[in-house]
Structures are given as C-alpha cells and as structure tokens.
C-alpha positions as CSV (number, residue, x, y, z in Angstrom):
1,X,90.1,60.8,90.1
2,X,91.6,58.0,92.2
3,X,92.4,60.7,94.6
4,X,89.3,62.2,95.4
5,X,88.1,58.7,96.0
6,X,90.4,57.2,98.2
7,X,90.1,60.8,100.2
8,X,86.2,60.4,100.6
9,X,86.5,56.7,101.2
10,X,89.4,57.8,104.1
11,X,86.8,60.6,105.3
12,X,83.8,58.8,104.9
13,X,85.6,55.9,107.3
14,X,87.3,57.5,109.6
15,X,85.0,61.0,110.4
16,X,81.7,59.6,110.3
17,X,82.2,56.9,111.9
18,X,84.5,57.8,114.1
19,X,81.8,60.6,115.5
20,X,79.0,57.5,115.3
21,X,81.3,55.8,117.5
22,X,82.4,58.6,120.1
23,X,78.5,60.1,120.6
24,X,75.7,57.0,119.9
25,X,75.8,54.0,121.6
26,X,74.5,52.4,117.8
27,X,76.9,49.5,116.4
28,X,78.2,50.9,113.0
29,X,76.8,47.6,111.1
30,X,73.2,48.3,112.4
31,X,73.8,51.8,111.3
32,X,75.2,51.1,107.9
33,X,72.0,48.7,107.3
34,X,69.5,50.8,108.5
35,X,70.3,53.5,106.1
36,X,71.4,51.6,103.2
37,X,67.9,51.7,101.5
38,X,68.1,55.8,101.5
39,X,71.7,55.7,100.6
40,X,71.1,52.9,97.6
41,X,68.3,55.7,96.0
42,X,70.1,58.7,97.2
43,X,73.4,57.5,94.9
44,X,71.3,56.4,92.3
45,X,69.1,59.3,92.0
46,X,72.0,62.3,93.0
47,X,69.2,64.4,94.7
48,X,68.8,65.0,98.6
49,X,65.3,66.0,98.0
50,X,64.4,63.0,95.8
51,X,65.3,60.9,98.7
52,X,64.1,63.3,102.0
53,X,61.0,60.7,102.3
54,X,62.9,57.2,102.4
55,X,65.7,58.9,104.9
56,X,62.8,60.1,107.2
57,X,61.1,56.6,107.2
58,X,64.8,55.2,107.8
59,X,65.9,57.4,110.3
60,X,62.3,56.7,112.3
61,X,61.4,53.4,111.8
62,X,65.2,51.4,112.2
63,X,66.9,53.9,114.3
64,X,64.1,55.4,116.0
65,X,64.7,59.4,116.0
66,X,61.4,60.7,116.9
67,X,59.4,62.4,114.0
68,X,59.4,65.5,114.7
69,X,63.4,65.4,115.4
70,X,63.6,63.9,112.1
71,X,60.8,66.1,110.6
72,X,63.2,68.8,111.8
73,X,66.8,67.8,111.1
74,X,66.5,66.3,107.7
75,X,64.9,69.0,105.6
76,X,67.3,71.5,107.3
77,X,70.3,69.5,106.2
78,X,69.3,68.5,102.6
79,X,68.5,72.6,102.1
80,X,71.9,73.7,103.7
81,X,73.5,70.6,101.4
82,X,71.9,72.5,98.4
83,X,75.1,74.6,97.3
C-alpha cells in the first residue's frame, strides 16, 4: 500500500509537473490553487463526472482556457478516464 503511494506521489510530482513546467508559462503554486477546489470534491466524491462542472468553472475562470476549449477537453478526458 505504501508503495503504490509513494509511486503516485513520485508520478504525480515529477510527470505532471514536470510537463506543467516544460509547456505553460503558469507557476505550479498558481496552478495547484486554482484547481484545488475541483480536486478537494473530485477526492471526496471519487467520480470525474460528479465533478466535470467545478473543473470547467476552474479551468475558465482562474486559469483562463476558453469555454469552448474547456467545453471540449474536459468531457473527452473524464469519458476516456472511464475504464
């Protein structure tokens, strides 16, 4: 259990933000707070779906991705997530 863990924690660290770093110009903090109200309800709710709205507004409104990019991308990923 500790294992699976400390290997998400390492691939959460270094991947995703290591590809935030290399292609957006965003700071990782101001990432990190401008989706920590979708990730809050998406860990407390386990469901993609459940939490498609609050990632939209995020993703719009604090790190301003146009609506219909975000109208776009989101669904498309939280259906492929779906396995």
């Amino acid at each position: 259990c500790a294992a699976v863990i400390i290997g998400l924690l390492i691939h959460a660290l270094l991947v995703y933000i290591g590809l935030l770093k290399i292609f957006t110009k965003i700071s990782v903090t101001h990432f990190l707070k401008s989706i920590s109200q979708a990730q809050l309800l998406a860990f407390s709710t386990s469901s993609s779906g459940a939490t498609l709205p609050v990632t939209m507004k995020c993703a719009e409104e604090k790190l301003g991705a146009s609506k219909e990019v975000s109208s776009f991308v989101l669904p498309l990923g939280a259906t492929i997530n779906m396995d």
